[in-house]
MIPATOR-561552 format. One record per residue (C-alpha): residue number from 1; residue in one letter; x, z, y. Coordinates in Angstrom, 2 decimals. Layout:
# MIPATOR-561552
(NUM,a,(X,Z,Y))
...
# end
This chain:
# MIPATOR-561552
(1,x,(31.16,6.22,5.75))
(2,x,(29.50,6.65,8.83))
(3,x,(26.04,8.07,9.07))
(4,x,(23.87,6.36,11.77))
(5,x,(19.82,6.74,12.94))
(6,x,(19.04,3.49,14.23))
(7,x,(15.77,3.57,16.24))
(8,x,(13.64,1.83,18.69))
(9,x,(12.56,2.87,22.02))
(10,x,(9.14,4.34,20.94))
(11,x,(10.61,6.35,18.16))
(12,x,(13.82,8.00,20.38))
(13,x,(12.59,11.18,20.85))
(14,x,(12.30,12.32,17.02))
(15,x,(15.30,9.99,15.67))
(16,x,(17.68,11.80,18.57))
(17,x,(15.93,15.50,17.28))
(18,x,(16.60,14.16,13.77))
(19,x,(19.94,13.04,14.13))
(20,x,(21.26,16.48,15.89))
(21,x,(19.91,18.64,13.39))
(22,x,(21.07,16.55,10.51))
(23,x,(24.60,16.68,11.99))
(24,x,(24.27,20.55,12.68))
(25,x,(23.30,20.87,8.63))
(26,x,(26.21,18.89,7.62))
(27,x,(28.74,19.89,9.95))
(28,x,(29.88,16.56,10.73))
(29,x,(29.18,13.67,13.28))
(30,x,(26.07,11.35,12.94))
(31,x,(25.45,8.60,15.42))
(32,x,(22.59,7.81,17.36))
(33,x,(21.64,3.77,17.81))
(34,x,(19.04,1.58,18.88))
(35,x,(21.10,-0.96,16.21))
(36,x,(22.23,-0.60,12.78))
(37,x,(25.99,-0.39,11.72))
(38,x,(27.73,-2.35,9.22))
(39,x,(29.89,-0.18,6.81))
(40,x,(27.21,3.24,7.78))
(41,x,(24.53,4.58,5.74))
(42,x,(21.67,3.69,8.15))
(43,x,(18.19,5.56,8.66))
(44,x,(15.76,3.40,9.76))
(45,x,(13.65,5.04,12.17))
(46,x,(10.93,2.57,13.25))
(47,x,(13.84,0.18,13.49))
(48,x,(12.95,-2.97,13.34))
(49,x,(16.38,-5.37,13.45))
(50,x,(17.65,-7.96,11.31))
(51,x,(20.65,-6.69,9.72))
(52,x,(21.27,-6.88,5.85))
(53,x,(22.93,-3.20,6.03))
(54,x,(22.49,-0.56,3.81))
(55,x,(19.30,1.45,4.79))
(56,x,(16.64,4.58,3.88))
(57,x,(13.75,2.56,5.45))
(58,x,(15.01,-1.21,5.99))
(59,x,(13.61,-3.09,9.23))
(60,x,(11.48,-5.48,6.58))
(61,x,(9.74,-2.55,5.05))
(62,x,(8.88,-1.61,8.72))
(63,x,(7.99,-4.71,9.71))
(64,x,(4.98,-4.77,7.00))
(65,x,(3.65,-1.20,8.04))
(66,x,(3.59,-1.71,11.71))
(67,x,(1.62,-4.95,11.29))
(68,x,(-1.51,-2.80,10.53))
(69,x,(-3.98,-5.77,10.05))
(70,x,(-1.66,-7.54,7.15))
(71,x,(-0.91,-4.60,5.79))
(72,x,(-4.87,-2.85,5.90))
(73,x,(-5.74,-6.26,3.98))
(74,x,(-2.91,-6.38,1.56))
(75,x,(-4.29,-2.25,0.40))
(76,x,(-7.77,-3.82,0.56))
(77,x,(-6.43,-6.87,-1.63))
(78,x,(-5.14,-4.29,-4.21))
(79,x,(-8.49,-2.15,-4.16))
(80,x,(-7.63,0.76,-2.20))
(81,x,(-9.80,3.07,-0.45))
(82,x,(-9.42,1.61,3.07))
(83,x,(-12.27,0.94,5.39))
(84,x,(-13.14,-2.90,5.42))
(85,x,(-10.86,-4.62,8.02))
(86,x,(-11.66,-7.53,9.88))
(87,x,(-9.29,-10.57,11.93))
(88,x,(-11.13,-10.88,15.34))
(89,x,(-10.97,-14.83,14.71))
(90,x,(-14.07,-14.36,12.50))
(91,x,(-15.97,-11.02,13.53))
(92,x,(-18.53,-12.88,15.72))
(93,x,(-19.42,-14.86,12.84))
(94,x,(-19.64,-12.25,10.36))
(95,x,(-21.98,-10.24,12.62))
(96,x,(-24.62,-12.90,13.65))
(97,x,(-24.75,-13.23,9.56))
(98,x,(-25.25,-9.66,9.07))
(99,x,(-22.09,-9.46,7.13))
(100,x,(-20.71,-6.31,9.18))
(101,x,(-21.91,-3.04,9.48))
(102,x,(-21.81,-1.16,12.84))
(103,x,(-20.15,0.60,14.37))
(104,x,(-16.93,-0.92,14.24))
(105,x,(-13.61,0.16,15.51))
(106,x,(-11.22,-1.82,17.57))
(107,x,(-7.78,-2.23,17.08))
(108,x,(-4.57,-3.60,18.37))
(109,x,(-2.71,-4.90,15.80))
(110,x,(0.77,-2.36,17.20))
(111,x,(0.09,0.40,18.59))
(112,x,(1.13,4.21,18.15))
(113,x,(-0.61,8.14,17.61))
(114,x,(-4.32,6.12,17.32))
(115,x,(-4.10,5.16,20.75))
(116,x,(-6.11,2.50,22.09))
(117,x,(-9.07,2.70,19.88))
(118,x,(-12.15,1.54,20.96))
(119,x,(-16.05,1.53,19.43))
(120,x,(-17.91,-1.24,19.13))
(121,x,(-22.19,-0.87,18.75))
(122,x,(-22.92,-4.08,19.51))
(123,x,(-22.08,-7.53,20.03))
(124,x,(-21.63,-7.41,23.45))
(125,x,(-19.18,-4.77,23.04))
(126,x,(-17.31,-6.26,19.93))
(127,x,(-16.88,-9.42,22.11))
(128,x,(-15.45,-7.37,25.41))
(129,x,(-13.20,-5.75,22.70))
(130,x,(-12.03,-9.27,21.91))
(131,x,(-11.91,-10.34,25.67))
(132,x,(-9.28,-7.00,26.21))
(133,x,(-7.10,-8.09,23.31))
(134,x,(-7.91,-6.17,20.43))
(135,x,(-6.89,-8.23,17.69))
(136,x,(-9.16,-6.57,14.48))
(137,x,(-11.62,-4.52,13.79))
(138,x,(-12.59,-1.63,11.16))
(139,x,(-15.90,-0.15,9.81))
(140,x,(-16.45,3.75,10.82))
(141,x,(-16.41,5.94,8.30))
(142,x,(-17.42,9.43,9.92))
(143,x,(-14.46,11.75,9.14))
(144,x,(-14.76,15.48,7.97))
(145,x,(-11.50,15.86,8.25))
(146,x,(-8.38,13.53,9.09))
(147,x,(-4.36,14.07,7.32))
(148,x,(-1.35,13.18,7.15))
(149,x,(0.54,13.40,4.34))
(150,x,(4.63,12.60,4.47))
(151,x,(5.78,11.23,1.63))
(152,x,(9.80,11.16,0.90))
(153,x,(10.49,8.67,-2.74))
(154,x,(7.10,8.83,-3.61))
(155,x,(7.09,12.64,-3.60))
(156,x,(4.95,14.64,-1.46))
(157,x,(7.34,16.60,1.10))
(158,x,(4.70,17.93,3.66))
(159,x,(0.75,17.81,4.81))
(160,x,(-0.92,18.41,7.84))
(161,x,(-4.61,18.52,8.82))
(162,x,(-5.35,17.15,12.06))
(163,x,(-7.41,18.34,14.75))
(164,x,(-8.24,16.84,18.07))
(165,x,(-9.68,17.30,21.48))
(166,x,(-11.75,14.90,22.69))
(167,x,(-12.90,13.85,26.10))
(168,x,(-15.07,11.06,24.77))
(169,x,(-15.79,9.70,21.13))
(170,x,(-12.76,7.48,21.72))
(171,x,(-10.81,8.99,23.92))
(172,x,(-8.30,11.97,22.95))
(173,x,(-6.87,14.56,25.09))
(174,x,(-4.32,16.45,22.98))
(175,x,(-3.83,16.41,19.26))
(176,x,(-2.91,19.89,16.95))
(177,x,(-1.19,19.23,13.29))
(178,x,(-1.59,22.39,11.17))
(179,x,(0.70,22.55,7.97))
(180,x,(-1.34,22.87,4.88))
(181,x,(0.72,24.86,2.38))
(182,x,(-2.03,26.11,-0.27))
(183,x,(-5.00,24.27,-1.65))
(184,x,(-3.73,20.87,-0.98))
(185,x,(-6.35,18.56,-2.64))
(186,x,(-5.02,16.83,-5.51))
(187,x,(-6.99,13.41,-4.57))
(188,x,(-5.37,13.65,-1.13))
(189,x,(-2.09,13.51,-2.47))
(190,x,(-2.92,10.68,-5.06))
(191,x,(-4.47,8.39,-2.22))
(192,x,(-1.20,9.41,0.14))
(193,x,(1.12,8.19,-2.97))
(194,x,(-1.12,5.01,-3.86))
(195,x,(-0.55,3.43,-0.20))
(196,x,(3.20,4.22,-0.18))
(197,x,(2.98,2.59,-3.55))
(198,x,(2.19,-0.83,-1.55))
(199,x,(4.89,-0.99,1.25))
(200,x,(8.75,-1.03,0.38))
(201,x,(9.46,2.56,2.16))
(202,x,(11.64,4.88,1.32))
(203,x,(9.44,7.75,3.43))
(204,x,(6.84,7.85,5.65))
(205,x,(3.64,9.70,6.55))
(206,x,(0.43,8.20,5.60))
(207,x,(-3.06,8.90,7.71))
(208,x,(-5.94,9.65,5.68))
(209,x,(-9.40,10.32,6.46))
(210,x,(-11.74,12.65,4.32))
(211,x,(-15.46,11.25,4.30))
(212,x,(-18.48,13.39,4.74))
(213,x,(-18.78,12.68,0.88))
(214,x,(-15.60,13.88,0.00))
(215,x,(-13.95,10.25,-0.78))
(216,x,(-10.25,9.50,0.74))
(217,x,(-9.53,6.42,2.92))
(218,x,(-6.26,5.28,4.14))
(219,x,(-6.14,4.72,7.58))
(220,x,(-2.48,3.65,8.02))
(221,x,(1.17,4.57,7.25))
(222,x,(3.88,5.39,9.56))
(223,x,(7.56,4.47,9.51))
(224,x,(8.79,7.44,12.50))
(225,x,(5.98,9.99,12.14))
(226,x,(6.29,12.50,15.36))
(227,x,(8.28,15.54,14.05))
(228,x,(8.36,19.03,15.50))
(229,x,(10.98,21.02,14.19))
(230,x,(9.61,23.13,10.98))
(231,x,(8.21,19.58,10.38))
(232,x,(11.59,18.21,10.45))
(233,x,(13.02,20.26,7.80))
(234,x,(11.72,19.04,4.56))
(235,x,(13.30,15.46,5.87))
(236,x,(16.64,17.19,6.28))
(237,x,(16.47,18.00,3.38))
(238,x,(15.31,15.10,1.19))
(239,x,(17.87,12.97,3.61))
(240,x,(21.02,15.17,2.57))
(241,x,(19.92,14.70,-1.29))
(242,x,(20.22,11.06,-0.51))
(243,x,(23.27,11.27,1.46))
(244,x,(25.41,13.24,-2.10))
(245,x,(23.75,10.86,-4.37))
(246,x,(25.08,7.75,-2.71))
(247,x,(28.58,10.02,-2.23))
(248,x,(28.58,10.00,1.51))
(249,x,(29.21,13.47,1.71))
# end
């Protein structure tokens, strides 16, 4: 059986990465598509087709995660600690009945790496966020420190702590990702399990915020996290073990 990494055009640079070590490690061939392949083991990588093939990560499981509004209200539907998420349809309304607490932040309902954020203190600014096309909007929690936890079959395979540079509140200017490999908190780990719990993935790396107060929020999950290549490993490696218990090698 072939072995293919089907990806999309956002997602190229870690699925080709990803695809060359995984055929270095098992000394044999693995392709490299923006499609899946009938008859191949596929690994979805942000891919988002239509094929019924045989998949880690099929394109309907990465359909729901990438649609961060629907899937922000389906983990606030289940009680999970996300921040409250609102549809801009009814934001105006909820905020001239004091139903909203400011700030807010903006979002676009598909975008990547947190980009395109923007704050809202006010009306006027929630309804210029609206005017640019920001499609929802989430309350602020004020973050001690941010994560991301990857998650491989609902076990824990790596965390990083995130740090950033910023040239405004909003705006970033270079990101750092430090492994954490000792003192992992054990209500980090719960919280990154609990929202892969709610989407149909086989892995992926949720975001989590830790409050001033200590409490855990989910702030999204990713389908094709960035990987460098230490980061890379532990996927290898969880990848293979699925790869000899299906018998394709």
């Amino acid at each position: 059986m072939k072995i293919n990494v089907c990806y999309r055009e956002s997602t190229s640079d870690t699925a080709r990465r990803l695809a060359i070590d995984l055929a270095e490690a098992i000394k044999q061939p693995v392709e490299l598509n923006i499609k899946a392949l009938p008859d191949a083991f596929n690994i979805g990588w942000g891919y988002q087709g239509d094929e019924d093939y045989f998949y880690l990560n099929t394109p309907k499981a990465i359909k729901e995660t990438i649609d961060k509004y629907a899937f922000n209200k389906k983990l606030m539907a289940y009680g999970c600690p996300v921040a409250k998420t609102y549809d801009y349809k009814g934001i105006m309304w909820l905020y001239q009945k004091n139903k909203v607490k400011l700030p807010l932040i903006a979002r676009r309902n598909k975008t990547q790496g947190g980009n395109g954020l923007r704050v809202c203190l006010c009306k006027a600014q929630i309804a210029g966020a609206i005017r640019n096309g920001y499609t929802f909007f989430k309350e602020y929690i004020k973050p001690k420190n941010e994560y991301r936890v990857h998650i491989f079959n609902n076990e824990p395979i790596l965390t990083i702590r995130k740090e950033y540079r910023m040239t405004t509140n909003v705006t970033r200017n270079g990101e750092e990702e430090h492994i954490i490999e000792r003192g992992i908190k054990k209500g980090l780990i719960k919280t990154a399990k609990l929202a892969m719990t709610f989407s149909s993935l086989d892995f992926g790396a949720v975001d989590i915020i830790e409050s001033e107060e200590g409490k855990f929020y989910i702030l999204e999950v990713n389908s094709a996290p960035a990987l460098n290549k230490r980061m890379r490993q532990p996927y290898l490696e969880k990848i293979i073990g699925e790869l000899k218990k299906y018998k394709v090698l």
